[in-house]
N, C-alpha and C positions, 0 to 999 in steps of 0.2 A: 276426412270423413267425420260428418257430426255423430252425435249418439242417436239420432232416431235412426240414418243410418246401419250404424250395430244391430240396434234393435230389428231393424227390419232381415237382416243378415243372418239375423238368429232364428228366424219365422217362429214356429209353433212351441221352439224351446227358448224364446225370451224369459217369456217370465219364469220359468222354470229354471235357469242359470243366472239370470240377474236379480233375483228376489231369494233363493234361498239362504238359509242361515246353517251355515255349519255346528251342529251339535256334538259331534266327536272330539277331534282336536280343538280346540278353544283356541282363535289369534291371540289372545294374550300368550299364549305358550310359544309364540314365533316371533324369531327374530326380521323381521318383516323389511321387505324393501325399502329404498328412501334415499334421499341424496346423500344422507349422511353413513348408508350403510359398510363404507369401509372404512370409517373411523368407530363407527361402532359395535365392529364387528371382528375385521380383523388387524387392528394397532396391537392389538395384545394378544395376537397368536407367535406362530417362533417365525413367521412371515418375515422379510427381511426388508427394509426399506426399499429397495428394487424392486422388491415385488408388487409390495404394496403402489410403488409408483404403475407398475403396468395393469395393476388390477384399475388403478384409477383409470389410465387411460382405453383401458376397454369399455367402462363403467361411463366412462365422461365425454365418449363422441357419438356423433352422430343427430339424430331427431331426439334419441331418446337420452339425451347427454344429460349425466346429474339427476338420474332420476329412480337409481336403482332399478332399474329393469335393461334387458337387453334384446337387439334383435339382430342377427346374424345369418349373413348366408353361407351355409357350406356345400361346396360345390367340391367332393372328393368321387362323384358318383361315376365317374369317369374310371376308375380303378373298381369300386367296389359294384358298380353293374352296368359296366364295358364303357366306353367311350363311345359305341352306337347308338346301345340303348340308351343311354344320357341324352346325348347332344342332335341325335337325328331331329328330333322335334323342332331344334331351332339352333341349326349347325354354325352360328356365331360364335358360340358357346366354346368349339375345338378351341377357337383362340382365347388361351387366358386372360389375356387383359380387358375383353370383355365382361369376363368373371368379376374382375376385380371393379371394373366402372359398374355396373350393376351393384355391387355391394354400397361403391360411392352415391350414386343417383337414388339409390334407395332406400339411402340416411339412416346404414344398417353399424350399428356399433363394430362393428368384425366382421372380416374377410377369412373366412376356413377355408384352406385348401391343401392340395399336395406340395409337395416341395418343388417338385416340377412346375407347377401353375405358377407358387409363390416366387420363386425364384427368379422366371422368366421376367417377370417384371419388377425386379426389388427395389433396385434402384430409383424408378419412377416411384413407386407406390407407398413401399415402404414407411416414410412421412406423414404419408397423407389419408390413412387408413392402418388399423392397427389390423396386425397379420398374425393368425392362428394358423401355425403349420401342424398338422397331419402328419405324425410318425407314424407309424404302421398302417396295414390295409390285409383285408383278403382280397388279392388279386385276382380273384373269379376267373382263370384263364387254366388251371390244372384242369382235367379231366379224367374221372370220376369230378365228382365239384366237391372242395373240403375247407372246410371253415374253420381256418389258422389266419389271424392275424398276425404278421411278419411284418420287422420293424421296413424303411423303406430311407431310411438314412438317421442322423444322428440331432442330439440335442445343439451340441455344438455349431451346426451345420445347421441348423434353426435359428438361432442365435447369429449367426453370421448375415442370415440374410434381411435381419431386421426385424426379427420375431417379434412380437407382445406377448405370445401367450406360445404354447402346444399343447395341441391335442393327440387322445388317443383312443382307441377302441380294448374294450375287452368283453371276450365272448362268455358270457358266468354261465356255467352248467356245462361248457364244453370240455371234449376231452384232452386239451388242448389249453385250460383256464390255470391249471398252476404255474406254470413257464408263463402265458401273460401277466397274469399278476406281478407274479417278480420283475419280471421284465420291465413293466410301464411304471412298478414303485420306482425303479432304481430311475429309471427316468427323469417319472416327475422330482424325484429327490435334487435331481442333476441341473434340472430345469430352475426348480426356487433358487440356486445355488448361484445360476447366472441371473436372475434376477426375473423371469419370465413367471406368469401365470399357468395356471393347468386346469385341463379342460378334458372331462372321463365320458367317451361314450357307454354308459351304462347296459350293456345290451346282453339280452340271455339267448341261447342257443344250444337244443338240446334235442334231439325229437321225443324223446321221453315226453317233454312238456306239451304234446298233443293230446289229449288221454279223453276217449270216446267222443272224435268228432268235435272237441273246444279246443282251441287254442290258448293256452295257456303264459305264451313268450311273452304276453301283456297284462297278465293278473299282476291287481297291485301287491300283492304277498311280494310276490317273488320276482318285481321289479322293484320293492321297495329294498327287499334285501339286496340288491345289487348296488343301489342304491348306496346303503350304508356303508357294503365293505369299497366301495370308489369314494369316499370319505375319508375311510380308514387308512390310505394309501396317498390322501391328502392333495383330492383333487381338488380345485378351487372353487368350481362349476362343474355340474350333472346334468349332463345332457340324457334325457328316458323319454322313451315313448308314453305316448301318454295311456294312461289304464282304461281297458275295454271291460276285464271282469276281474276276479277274486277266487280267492279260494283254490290259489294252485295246489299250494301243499298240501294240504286235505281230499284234492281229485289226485294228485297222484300218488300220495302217500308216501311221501319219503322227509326227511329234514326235520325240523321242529318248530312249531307256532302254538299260538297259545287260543284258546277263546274267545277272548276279550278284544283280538286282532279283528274280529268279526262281530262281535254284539255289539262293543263300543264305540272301537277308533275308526269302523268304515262303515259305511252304508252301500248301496249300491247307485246312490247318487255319484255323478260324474267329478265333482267337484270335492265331496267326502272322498273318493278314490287318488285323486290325485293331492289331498290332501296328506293323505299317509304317505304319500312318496317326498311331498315335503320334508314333514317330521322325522323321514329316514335318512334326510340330510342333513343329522344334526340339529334338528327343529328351525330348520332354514337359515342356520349359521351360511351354509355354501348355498349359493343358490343352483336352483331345479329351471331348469331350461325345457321345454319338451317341442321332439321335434314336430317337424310340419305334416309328415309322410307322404306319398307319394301323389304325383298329378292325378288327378281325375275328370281334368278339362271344365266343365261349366261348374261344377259345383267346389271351385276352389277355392275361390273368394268367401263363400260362406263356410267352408269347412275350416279356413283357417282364423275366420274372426272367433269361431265355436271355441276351436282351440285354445285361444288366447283369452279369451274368458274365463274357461273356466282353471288355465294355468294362473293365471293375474285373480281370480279371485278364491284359487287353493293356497296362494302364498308363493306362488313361483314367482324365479326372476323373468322370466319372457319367454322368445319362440326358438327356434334354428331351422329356419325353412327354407329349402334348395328346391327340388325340383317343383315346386308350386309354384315356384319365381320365374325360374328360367327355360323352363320347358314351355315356353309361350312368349309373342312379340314384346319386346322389352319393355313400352311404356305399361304392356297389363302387369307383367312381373313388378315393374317401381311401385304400379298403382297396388298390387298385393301385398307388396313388403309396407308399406305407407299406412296400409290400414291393418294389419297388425299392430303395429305400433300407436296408430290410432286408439285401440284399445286401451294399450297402455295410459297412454297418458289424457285419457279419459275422466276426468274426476268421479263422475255417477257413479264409475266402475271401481267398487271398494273389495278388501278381503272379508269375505266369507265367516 
């Protein structure tokens, strides 16, 4: 996909996302993507050489290979909102190895999935795609519905089947979030240990965080603090949705924020928004992934080049877009994943 392209994809908010200048956080204050971003980033963290080799080879395959950015599909949504509601739209999908050709065909650095998907085909795959296994899930099958993330097998057991990396979930704000914390640190501890990558779904969940008709589960306040403490437990990659508004903490009144969180380092630009969730990663020592969210049929293709925009020029590393991919006939899913990445390796398309 050329850049006129993008531009066209962008409609009425081109110039708007590809012209503005970030006045908040200054790029200079980021540690910024590039091919050389794991030698300049983390050779001098307590990273072990194992890991450093798998952060490479997540970092080094695919379209977007050596270029510090990443594109990745995660297809867990089969557990986390049913295996119907996933896969009826395009029931090739049930069979994972589908899942996994999809990843390959559409030159995505990583393959996320459950251990059941990853497993069923390790052997073949394995090699030839690096494989993020999914420890935990809320398996959406209790009834009342309750949002606990439970592990779904072990690090070890990740590691066996050929890992590069694991991933995991944690619900911040939930009542439920001190046991995950512990749970995913010791984890990820376990994981650097065998030499694998870590990869933190950043995700808040709380209904508190509703507060007169705003949704708040997307304010960058209080995704960027999620943000931070999935750092502090020393995830490698941050996977966050990407920010809709601001200002949780101050609509619901609880926590603490300061001012200047608001006059200076955000705006209510898209790309100031999701720049603060950079800088809450460390000032993009880890990088900031934001996912794709959910299909919405014709206007996909342009929702997710929007995304990638304005994630690639906040200082993010790229996208993690599932069902935009695969909830439609495979060549449009390659052709959406393609042009993500498109984005990326875009030259026009610089940091903010």
């Amino acid at each position: 996909m050329s850049y006129n392209n993008i531009v066209d994809l962008l409609g009425k908010e081109s110039d708007n996302l590809l012209n503005h200048e970030c006045k908040t956080i200054s790029k200079d204050m980021l540690h910024l993507p590039g091919a050389d971003f794991i030698d300049n980033v983390f050779k001098d963290t307590n990273r072990s050489p194992q890991v450093l080799r798998s952060l490479q080879a997540l970092y080094g395959h695919g379209r977007l290979a050596n270029t510090g950015y990443v594109s990745i599909l995660p297809v867990d949504q089969g557990i986390e909102h049913s295996a119907g509601a996933s896969f009826a739209p395009n029931p090739i999908y049930f069979d994972p190895e589908n899942i996994i050709k999809l990843a390959i065909d559409g030159g995505c650095n990583a393959v996320a999935s459950t251990f059941g998907v990853l497993a069923s085909c390790s052997r073949k795959y394995a090699h030839k795609i690096p494989f993020v296994v999914k420890l935990n899930h809320n398996e959406f099958l209790t009834y009342p519905e309750t949002y606990s993330q439970i592990s779904f097998g072990s690090v070890e057991e990740a590691w066996n089947l050929g890992a590069t990396a694991v991933g995991a979930t944690i619900y911040f704000g939930s009542d439920d979030s001190n046991r995950q914390i512990v749970e995913i640190a010791q984890a990820f501890e376990r994981a650097h240990e065998l030499g694998m990558a870590t990869i933190l779904w950043c995700y808040l969940r709380n209904p508190g965080f509703k507060k007169d008709g705003v949704d708040y589960h997307t304010a960058t306040d209080l995704t960027a603090q999620a943000n931070h403490l999935g750092v502090t437990i020393q995830a490698d990659i941050i996977k966050q949705k990407l920010p809709t508004n601001n200002g949780g903490y101050n609509a619901i009144n609880f926590g603490k924020t300061h001012k200047s969180v608001y006059s200076q380092l955000t705006t209510d630009h898209p790309i100031d928004l999701c720049r603060y969730q950079v800088a809450n990663c460390y000032m993009g020592r880890n990088g900031l992934i934001n996912s794709g969210g959910a299909s919405a049929g014709a206007t996909d293709l342009s929702e997710a080049v929007t995304t990638a925009v304005i994630n690639k020029r906040a200082g993010g590393h790229g996208l993690i877009s599932g069902r935009k991919a695969f909830q439609k006939p495979v060549n449009e899913g390659i052709q959406l994943l393609n042009a993500i990445q498109d984005v990326y390796l875009a030259k026009e398309i610089t940091i903010s």
